[in-house]
C-alpha positions as CSV (number, residue, x, y, z in Angstrom):
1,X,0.0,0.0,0.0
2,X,1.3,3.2,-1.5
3,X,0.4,6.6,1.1
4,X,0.7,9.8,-0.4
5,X,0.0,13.1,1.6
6,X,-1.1,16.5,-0.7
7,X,-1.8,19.5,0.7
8,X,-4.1,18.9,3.9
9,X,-5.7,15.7,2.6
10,X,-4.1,12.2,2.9
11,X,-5.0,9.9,-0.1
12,X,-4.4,6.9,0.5
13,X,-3.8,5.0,-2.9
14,X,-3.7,1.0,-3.3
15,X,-2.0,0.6,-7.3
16,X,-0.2,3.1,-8.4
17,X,-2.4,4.5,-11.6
18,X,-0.4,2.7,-14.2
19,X,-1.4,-0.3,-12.4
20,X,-5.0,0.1,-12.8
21,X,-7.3,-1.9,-15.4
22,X,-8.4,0.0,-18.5
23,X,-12.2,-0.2,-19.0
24,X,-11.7,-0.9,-22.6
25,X,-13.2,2.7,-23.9
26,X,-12.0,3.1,-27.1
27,X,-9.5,5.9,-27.9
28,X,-10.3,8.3,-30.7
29,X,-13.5,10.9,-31.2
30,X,-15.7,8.8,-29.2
31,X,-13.9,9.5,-25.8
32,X,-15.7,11.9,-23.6
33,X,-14.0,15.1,-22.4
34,X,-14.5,16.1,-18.7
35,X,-13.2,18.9,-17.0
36,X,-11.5,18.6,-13.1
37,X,-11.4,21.8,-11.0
38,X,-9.5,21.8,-7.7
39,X,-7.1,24.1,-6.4
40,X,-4.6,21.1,-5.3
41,X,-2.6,20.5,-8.3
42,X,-1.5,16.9,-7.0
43,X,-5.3,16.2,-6.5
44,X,-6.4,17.0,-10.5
45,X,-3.2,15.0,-11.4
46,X,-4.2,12.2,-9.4
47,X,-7.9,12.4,-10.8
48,X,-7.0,12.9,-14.2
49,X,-4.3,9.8,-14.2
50,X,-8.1,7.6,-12.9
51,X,-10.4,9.3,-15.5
52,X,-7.8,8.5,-18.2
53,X,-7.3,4.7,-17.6
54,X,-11.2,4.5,-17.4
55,X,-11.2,6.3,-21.1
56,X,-12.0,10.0,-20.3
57,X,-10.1,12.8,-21.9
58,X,-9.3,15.4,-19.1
59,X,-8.7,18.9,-18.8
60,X,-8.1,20.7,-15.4
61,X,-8.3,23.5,-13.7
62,X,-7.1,25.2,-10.9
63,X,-9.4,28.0,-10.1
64,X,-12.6,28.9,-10.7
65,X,-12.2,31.9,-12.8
66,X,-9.8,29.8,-15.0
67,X,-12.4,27.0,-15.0
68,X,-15.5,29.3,-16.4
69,X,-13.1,30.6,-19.0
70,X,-12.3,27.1,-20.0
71,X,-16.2,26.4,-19.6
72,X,-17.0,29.1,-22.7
73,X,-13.7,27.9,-25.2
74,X,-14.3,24.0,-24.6
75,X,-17.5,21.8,-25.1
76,X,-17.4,19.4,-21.6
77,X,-19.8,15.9,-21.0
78,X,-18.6,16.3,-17.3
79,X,-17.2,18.7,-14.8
80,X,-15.6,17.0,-11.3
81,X,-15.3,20.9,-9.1
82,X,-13.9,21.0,-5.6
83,X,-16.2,22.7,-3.4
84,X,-14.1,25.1,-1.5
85,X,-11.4,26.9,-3.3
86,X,-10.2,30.7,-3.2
87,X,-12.3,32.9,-5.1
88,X,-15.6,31.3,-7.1
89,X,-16.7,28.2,-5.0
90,X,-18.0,25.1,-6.3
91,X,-21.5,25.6,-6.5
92,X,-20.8,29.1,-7.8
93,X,-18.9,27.4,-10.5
94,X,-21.9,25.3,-10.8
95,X,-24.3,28.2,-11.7
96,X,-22.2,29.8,-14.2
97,X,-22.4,26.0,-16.1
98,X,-26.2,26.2,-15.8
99,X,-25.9,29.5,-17.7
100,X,-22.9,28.3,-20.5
101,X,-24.2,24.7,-20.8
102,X,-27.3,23.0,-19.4
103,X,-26.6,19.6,-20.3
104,X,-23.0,19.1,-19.2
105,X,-24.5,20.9,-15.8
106,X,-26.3,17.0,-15.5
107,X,-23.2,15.6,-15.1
108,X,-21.7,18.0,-12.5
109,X,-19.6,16.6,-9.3
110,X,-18.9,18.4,-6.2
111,X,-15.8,17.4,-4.7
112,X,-15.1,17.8,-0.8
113,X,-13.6,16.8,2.1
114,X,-15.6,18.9,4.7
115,X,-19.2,18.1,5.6
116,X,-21.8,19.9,3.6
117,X,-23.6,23.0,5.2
118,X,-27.7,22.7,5.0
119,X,-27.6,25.4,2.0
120,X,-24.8,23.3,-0.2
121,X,-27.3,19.7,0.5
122,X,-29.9,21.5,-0.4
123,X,-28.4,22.8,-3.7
124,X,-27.2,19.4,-4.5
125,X,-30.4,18.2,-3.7
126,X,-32.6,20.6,-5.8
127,X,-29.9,20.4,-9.0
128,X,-29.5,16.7,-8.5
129,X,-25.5,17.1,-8.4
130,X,-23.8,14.3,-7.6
131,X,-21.4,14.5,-4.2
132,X,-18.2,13.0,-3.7
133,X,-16.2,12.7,-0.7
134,X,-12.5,13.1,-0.3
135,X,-10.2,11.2,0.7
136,X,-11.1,9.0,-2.3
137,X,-9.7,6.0,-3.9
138,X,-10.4,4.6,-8.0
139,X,-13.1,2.7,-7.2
140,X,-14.7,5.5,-5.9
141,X,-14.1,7.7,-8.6
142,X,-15.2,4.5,-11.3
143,X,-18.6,4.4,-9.8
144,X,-19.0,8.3,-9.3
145,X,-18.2,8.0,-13.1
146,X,-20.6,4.8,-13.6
147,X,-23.1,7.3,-12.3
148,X,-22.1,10.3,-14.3
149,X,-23.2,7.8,-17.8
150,X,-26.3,7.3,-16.8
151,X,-27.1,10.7,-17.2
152,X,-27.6,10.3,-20.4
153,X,-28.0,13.5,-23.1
154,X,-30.7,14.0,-25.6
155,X,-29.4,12.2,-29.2
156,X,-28.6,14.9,-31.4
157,X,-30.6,15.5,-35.1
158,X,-28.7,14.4,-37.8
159,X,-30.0,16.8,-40.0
């Protein structure tokens, strides 16, 4: 067992990342694009490395002004956002997606390692975002993803 220590969290990581299992999503057009948000650089490393080896492409971000910015250049299927960072918080972040893009604003994760406040569960609860706890490991982050596809979009005309 591997124990790495980043900032204030400690992850606590069982393979190293190039150990892990592909999920057999093939490389090419059809990969997905996602977008982590966290102002730990090791912790959207370390996310990035898991959403890769499941098939995801990944671009990150370190604060929330940068984010929104990369929000209006790039079209995202998923955004993974820390919940407290300097400047724009998560759920901040989370309004401004409504406003650029409704349907990658489905698939929207709130990261955190502190306990939600009433006002953030109710948010997630009334937007239907999808929580995930820190410390995590790539399990967790498989099934948070596992959850993410069934929120599926509407097919697009062909016209």
């Amino acid at each position: 067992m591997r124990e790495t220590v980043f900032g204030s969290y400690e992850y606590v990581i069982i393979k190293t990342v190039t150990e892990l299992p592909h999920a057999g999503v093939p490389d090419g057009p059809s990969m997905k694009r996602i977008l982590i948000i966290d102002d730990e650089p090791n912790l959207t490393e370390i996310i990035n490395a898991f959403a890769c080896r499941l098939g995801y492409v990944a671009d990150t971000s370190h604060s929330g002004e940068e984010a929104i910015e990369l929000l209006t250049k790039n079209d995202y299927w998923a955004v993974l956002c820390d919940l407290k960072m300097p400047g724009l918080n998560g759920l901040e972040i989370f309004d401004k997606i409504k406003e650029v893009n409704s349907e990658t604003a489905k698939r929207f994760v709130l990261l955190t390692g502190a306990l939600l406040d009433d006002k953030t569960e109710e948010a997630a609860a009334k937007n239907r975002i999808i929580t995930f706890r820190k410390p995590f490991n790539f399990q967790g982050i498989k099934d948070t993803f596992a959850l993410l596809e069934q929120r599926k979009t509407p097919e697009k005309s062909k016209c």
